[in-house]
PyMOL Python script that loads the backbone (N, CA, C, O; Angstrom):
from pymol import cmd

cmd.read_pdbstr("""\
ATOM      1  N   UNK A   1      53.359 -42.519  31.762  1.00  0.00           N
ATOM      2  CA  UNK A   1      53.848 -41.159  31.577  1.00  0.00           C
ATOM      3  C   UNK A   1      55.162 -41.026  32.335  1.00  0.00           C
ATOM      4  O   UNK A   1      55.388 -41.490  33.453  1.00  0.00           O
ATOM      5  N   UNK A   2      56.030 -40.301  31.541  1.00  0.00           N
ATOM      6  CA  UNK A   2      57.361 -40.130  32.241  1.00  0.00           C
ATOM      7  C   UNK A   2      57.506 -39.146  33.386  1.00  0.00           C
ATOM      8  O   UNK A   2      56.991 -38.039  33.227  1.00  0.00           O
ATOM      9  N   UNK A   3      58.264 -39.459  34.741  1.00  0.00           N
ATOM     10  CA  UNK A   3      58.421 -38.164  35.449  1.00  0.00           C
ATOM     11  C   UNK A   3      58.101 -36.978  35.012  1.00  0.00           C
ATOM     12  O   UNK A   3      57.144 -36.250  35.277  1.00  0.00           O
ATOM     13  N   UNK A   4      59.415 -36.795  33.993  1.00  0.00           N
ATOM     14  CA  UNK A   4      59.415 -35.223  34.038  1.00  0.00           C
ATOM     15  C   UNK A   4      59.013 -34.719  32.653  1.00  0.00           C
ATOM     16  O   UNK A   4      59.501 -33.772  32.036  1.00  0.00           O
ATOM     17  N   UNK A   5      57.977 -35.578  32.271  1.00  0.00           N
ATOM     18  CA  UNK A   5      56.819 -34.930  31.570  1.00  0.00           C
ATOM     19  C   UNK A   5      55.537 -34.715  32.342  1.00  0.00           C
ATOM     20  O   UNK A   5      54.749 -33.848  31.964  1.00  0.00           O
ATOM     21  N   UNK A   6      55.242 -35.602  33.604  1.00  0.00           N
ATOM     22  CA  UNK A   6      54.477 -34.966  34.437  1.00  0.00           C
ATOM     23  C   UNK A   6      54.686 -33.496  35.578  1.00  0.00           C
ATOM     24  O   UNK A   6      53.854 -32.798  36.158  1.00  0.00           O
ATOM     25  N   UNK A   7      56.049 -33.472  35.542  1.00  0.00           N
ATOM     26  CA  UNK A   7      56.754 -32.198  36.080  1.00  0.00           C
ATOM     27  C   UNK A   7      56.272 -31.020  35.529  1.00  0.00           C
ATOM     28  O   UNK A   7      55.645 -30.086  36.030  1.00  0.00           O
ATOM     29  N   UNK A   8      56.859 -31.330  33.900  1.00  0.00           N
ATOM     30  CA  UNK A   8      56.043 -29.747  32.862  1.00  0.00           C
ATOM     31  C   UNK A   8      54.482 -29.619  33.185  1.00  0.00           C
ATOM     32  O   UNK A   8      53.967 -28.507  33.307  1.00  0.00           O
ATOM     33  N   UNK A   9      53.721 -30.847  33.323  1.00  0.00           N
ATOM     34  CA  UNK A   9      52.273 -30.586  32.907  1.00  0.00           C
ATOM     35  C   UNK A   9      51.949 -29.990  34.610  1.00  0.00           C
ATOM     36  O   UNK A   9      51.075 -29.165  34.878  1.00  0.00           O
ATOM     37  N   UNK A  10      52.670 -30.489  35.387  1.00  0.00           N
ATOM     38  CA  UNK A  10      52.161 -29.512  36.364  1.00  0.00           C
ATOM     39  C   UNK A  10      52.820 -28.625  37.042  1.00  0.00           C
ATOM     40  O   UNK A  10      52.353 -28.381  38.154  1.00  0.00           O
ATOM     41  N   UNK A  11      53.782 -28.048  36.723  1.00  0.00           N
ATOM     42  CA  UNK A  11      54.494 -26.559  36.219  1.00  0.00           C
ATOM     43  C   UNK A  11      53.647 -25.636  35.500  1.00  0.00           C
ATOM     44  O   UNK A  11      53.552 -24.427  35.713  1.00  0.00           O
ATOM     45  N   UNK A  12      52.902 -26.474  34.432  1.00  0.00           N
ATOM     46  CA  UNK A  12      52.269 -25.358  33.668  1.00  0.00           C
ATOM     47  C   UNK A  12      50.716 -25.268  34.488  1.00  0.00           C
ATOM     48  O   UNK A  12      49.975 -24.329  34.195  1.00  0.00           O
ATOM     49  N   UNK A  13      50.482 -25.813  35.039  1.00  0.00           N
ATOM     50  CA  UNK A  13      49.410 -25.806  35.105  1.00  0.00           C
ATOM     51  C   UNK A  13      49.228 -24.896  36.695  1.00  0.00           C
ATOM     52  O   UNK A  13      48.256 -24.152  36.827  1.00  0.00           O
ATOM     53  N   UNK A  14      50.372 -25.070  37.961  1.00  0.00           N
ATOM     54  CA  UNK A  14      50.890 -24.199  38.701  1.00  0.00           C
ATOM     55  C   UNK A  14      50.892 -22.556  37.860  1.00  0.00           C
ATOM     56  O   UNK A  14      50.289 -21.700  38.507  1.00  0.00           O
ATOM     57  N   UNK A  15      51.321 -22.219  36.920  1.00  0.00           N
ATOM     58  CA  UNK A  15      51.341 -20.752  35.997  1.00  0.00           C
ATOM     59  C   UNK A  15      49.850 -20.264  35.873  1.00  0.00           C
ATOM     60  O   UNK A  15      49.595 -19.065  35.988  1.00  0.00           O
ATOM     61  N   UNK A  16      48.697 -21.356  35.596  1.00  0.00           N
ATOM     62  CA  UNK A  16      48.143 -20.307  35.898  1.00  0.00           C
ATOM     63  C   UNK A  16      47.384 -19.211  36.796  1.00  0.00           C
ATOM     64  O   UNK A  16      46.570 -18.297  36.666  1.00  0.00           O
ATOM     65  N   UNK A  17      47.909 -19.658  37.479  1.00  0.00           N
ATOM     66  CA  UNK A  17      47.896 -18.603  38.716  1.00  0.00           C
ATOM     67  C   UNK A  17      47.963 -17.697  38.382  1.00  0.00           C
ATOM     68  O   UNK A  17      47.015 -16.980  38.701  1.00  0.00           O
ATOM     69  N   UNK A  18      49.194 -16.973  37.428  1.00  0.00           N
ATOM     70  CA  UNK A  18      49.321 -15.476  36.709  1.00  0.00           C
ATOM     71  C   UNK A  18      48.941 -15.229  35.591  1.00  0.00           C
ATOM     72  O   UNK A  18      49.418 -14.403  34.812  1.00  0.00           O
ATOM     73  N   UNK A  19      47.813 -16.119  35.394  1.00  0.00           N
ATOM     74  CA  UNK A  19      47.245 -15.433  34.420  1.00  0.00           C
ATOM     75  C   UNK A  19      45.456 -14.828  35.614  1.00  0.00           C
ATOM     76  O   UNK A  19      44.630 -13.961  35.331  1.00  0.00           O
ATOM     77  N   UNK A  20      45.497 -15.459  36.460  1.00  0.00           N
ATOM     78  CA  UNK A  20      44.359 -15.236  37.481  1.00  0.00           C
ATOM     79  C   UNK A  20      44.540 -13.868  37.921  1.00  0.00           C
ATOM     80  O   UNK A  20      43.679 -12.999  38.056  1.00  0.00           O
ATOM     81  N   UNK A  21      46.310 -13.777  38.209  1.00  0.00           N
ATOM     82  CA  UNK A  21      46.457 -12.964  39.166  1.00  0.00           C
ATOM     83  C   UNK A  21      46.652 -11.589  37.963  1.00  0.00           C
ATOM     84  O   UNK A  21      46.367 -10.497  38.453  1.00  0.00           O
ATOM     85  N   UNK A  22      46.995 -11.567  36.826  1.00  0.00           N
ATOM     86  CA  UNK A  22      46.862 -10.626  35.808  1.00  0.00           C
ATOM     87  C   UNK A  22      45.456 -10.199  35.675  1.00  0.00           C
ATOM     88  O   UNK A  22      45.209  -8.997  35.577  1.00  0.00           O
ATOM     89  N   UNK A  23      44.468 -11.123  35.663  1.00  0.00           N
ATOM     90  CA  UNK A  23      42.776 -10.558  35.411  1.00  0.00           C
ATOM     91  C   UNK A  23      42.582  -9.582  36.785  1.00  0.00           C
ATOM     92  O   UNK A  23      42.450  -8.359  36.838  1.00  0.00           O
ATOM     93  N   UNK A  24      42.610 -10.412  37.689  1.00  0.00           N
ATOM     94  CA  UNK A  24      42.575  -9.698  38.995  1.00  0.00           C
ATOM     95  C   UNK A  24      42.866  -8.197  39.548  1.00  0.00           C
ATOM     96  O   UNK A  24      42.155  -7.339  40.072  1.00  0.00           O
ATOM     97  N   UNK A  25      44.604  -8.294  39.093  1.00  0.00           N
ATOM     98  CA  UNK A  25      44.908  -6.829  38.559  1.00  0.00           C
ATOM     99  C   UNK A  25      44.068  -6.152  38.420  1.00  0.00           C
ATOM    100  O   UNK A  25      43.453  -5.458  39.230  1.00  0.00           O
ATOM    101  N   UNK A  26      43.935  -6.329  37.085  1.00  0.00           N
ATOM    102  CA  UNK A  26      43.095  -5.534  36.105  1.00  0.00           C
ATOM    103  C   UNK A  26      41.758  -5.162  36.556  1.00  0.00           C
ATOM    104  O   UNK A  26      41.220  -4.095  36.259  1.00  0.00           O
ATOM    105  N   UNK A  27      41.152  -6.222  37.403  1.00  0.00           N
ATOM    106  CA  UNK A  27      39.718  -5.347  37.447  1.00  0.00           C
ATOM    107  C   UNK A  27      40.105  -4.924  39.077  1.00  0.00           C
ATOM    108  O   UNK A  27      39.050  -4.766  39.691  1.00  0.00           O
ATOM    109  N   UNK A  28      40.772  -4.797  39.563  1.00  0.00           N
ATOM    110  CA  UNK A  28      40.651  -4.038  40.552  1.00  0.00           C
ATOM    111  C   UNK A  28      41.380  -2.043  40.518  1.00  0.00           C
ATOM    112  O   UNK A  28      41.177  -1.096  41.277  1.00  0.00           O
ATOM    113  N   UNK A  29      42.133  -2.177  39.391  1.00  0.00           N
ATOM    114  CA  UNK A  29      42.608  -0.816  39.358  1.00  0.00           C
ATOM    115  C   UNK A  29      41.625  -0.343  38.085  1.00  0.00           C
ATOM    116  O   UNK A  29      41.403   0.861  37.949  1.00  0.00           O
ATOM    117  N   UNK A  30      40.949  -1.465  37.009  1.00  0.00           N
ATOM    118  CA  UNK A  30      39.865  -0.935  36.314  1.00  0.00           C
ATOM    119  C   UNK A  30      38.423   0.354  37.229  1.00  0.00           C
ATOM    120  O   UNK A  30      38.028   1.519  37.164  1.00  0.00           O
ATOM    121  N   UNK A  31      38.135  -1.093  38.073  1.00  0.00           N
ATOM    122  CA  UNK A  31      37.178  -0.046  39.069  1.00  0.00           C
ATOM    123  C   UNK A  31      37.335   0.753  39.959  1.00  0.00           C
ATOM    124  O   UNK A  31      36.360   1.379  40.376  1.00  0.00           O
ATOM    125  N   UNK A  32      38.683   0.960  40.526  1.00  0.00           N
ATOM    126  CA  UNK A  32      39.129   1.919  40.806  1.00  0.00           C
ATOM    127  C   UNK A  32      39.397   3.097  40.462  1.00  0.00           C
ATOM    128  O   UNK A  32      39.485   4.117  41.145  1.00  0.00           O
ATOM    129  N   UNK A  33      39.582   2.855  38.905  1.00  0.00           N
ATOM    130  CA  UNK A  33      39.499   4.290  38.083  1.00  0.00           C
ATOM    131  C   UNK A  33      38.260   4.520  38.246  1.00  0.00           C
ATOM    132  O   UNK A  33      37.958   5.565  38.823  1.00  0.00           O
ATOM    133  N   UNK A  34      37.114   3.539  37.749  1.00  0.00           N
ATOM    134  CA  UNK A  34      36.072   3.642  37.284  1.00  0.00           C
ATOM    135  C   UNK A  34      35.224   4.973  38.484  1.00  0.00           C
ATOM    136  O   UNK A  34      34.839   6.129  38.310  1.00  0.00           O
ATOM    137  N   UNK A  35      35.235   4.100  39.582  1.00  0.00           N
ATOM    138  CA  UNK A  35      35.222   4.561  40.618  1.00  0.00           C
ATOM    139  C   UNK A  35      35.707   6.154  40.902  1.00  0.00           C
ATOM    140  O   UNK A  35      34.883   6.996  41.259  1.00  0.00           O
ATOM    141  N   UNK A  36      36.738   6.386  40.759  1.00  0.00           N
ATOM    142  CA  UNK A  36      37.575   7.453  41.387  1.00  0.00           C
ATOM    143  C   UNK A  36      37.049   8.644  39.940  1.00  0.00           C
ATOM    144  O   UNK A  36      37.265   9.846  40.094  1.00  0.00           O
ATOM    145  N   UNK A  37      36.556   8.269  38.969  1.00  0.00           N
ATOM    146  CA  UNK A  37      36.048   9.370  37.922  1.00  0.00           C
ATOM    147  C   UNK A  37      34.825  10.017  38.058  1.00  0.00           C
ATOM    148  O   UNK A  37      34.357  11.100  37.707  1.00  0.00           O
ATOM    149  N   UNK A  38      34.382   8.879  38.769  1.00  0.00           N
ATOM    150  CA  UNK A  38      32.641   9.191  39.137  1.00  0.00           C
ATOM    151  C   UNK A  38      32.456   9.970  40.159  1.00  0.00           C
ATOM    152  O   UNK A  38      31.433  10.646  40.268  1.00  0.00           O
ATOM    153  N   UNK A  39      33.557   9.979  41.165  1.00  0.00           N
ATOM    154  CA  UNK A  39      33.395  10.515  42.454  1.00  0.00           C
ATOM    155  C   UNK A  39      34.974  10.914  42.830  1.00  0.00           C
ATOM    156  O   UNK A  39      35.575  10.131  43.566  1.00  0.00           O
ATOM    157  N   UNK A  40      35.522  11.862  42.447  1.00  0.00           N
ATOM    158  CA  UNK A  40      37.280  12.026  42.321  1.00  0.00           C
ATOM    159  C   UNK A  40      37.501  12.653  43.997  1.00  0.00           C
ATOM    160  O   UNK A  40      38.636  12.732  44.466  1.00  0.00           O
ATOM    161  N   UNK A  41      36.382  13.034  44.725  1.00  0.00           N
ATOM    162  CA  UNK A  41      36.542  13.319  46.375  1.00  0.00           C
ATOM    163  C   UNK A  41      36.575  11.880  46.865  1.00  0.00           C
ATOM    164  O   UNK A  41      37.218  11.789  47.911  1.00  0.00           O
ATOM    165  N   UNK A  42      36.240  11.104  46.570  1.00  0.00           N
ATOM    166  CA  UNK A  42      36.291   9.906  47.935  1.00  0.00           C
ATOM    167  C   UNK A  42      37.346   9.038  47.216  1.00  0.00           C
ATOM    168  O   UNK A  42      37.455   7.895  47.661  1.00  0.00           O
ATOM    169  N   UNK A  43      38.199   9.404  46.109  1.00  0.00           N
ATOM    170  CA  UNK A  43      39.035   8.480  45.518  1.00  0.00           C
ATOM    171  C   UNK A  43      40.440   8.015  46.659  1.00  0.00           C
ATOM    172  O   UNK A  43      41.005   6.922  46.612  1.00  0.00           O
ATOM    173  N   UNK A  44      40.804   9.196  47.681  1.00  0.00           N
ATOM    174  CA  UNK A  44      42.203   8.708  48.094  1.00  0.00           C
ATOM    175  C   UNK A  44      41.327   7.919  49.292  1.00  0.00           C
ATOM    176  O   UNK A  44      41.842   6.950  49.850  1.00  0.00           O
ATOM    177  N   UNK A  45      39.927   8.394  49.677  1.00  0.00           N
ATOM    178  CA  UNK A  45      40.152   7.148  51.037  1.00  0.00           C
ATOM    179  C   UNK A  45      40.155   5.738  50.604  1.00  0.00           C
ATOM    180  O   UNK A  45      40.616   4.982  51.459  1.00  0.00           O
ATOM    181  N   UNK A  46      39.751   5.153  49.459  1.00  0.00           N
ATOM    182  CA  UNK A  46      39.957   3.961  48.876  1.00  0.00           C
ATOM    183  C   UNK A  46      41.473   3.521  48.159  1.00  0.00           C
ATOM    184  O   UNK A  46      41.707   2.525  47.475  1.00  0.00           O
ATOM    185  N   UNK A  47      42.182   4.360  48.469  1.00  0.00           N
ATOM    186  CA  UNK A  47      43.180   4.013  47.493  1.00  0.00           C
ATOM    187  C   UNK A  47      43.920   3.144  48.652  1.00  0.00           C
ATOM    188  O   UNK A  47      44.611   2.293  48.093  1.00  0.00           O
ATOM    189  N   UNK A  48      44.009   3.067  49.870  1.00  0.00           N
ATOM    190  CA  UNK A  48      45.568   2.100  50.578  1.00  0.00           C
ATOM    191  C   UNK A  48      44.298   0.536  50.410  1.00  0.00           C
ATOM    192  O   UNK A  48      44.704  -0.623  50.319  1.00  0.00           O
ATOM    193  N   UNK A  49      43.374   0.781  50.408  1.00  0.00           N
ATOM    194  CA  UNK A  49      42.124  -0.889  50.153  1.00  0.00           C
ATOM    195  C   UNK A  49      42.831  -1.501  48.448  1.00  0.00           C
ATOM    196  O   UNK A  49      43.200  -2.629  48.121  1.00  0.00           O
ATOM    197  N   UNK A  50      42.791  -0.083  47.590  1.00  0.00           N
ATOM    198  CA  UNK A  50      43.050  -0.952  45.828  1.00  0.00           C
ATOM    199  C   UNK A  50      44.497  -1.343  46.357  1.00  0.00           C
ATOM    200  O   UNK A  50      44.754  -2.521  46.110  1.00  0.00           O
ATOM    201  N   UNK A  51      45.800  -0.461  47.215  1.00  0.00           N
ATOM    202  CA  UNK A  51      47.094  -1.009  46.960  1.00  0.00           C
ATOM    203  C   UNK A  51      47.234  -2.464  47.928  1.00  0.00           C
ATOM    204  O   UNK A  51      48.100  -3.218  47.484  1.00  0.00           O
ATOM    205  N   UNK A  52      46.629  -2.897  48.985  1.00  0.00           N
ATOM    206  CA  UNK A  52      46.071  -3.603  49.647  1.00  0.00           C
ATOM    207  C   UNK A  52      45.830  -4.763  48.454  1.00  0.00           C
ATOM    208  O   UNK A  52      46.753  -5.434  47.991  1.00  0.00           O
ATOM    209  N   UNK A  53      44.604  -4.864  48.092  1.00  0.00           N
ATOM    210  CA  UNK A  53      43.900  -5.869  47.006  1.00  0.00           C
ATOM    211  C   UNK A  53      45.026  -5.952  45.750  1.00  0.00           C
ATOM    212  O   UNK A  53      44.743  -6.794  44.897  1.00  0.00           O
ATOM    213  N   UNK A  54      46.173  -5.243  45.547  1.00  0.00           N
ATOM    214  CA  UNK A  54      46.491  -5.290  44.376  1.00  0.00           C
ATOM    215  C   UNK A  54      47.812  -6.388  45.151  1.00  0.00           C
ATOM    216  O   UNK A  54      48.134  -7.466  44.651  1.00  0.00           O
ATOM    217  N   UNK A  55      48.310  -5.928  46.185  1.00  0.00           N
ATOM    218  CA  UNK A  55      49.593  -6.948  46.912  1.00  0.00           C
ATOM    219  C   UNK A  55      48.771  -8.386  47.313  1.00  0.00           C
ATOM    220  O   UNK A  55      49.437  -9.419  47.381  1.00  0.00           O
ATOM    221  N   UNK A  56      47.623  -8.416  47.520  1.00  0.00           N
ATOM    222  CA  UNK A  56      46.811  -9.761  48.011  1.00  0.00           C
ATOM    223  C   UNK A  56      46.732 -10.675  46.480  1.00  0.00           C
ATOM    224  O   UNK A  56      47.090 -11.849  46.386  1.00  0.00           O
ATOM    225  N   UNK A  57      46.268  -9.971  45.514  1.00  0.00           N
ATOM    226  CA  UNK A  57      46.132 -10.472  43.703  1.00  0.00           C
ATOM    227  C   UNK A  57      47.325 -10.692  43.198  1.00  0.00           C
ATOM    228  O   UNK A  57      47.260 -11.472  42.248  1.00  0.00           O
ATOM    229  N   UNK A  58      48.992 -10.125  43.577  1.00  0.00           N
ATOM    230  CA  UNK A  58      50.326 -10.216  42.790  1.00  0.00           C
ATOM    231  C   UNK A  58      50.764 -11.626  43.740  1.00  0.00           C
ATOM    232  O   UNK A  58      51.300 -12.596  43.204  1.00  0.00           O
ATOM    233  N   UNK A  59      50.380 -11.566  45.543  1.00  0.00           N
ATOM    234  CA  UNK A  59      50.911 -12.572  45.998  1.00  0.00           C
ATOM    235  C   UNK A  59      50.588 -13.900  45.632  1.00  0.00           C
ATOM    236  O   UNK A  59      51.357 -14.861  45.674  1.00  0.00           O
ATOM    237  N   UNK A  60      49.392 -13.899  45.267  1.00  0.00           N
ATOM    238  CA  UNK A  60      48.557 -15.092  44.988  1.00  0.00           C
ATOM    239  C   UNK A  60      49.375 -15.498  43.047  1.00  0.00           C
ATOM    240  O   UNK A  60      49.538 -16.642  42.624  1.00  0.00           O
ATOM    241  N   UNK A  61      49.647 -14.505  42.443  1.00  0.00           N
ATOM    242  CA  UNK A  61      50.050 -14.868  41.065  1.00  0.00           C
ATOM    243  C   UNK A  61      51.818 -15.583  42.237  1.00  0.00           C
ATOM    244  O   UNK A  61      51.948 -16.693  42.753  1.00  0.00           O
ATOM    245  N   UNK A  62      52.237 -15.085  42.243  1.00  0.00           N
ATOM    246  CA  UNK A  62      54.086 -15.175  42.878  1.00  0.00           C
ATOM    247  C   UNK A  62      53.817 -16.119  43.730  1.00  0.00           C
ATOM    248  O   UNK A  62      54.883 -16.585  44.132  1.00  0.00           O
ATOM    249  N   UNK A  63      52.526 -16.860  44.416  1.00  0.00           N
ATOM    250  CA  UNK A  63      52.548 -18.548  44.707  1.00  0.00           C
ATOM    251  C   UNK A  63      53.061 -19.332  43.905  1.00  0.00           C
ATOM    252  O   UNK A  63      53.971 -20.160  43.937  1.00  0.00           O
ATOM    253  N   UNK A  64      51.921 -18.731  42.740  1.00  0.00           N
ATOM    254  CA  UNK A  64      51.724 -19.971  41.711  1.00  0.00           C
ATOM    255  C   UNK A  64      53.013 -20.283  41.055  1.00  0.00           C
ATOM    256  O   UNK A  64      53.457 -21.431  41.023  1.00  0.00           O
ATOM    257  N   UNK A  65      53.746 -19.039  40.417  1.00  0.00           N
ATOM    258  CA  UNK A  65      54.514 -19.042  39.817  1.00  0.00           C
ATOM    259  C   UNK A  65      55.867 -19.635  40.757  1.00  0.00           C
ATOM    260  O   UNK A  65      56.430 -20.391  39.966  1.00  0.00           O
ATOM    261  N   UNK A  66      56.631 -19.652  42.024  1.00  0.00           N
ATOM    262  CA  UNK A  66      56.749 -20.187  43.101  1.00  0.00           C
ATOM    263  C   UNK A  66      57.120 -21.649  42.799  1.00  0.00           C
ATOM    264  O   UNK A  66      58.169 -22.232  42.527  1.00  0.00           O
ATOM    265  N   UNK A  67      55.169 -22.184  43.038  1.00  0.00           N
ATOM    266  CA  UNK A  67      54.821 -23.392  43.512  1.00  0.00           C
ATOM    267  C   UNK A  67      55.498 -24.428  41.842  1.00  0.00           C
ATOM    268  O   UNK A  67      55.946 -25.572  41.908  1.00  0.00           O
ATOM    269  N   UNK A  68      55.374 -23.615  40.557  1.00  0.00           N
ATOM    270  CA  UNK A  68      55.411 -24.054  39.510  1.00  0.00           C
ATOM    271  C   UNK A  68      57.260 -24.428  39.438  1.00  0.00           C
ATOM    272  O   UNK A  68      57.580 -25.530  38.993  1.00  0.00           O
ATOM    273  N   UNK A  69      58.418 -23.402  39.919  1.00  0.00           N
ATOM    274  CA  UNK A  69      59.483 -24.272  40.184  1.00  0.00           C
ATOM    275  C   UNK A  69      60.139 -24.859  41.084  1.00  0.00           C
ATOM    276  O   UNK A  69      61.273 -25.319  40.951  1.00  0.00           O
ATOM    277  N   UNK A  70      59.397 -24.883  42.160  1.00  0.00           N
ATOM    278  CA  UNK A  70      59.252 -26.032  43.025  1.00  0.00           C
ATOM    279  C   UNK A  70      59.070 -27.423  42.270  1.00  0.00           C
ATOM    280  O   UNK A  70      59.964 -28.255  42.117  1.00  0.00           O
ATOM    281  N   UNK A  71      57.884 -27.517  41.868  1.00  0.00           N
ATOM    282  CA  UNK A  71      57.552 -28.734  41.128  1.00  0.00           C
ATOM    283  C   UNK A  71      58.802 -28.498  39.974  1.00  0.00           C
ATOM    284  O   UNK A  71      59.534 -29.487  39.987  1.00  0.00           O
ATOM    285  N   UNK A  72      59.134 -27.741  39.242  1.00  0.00           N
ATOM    286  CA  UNK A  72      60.181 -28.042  38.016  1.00  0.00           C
ATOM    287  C   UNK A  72      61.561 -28.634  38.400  1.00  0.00           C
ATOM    288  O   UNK A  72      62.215 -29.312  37.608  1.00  0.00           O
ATOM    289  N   UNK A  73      62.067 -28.270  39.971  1.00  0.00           N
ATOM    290  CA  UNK A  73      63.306 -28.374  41.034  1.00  0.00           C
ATOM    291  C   UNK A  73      62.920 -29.453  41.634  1.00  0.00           C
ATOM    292  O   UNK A  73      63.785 -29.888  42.395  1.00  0.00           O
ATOM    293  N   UNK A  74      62.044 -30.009  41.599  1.00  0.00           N
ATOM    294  CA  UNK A  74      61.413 -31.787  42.546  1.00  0.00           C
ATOM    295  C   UNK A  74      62.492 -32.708  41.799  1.00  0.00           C
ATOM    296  O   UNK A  74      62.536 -33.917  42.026  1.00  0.00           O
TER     297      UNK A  74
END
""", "prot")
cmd.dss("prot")
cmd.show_as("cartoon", "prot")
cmd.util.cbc("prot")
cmd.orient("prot")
């Protein structure tokens, strides 16, 4: 296998990280609604925990994506 066809395959494979970090997203401001409809008084003391979990889920996608041109720049 050539270098920098092993470069792409693990470039791409570094990406998916954001597709992890897209699901992740999603179910954390999902149940947060979910959450905050059922009970709309206790919604703001949880809200700096969802913006919290939502910067911990984008950092972890912005590794991957990162780590993926690193390896493309090797």
């Amino acid at each position: 296998m050539e270098v920098e066809a092993a470069k792409m395959i693990g470039a791409g494979l570094a990406a998916i990280a954001l597709a992890g970090a897209g699901v992740g997203i999603g179910l954390i401001f999902g149940s947060f609604l979910q959450g905050a409809l059922r009970n709309p008084s206790a919604a703001p003391q949880f809200q700096a925990m969802v913006y919290i979990g939502f910067a911990l889920a984008e950092a972890t996608g912005l590794f991957g994506l990162v780590m993926a041109f690193v390896i493309l720049g090797a």
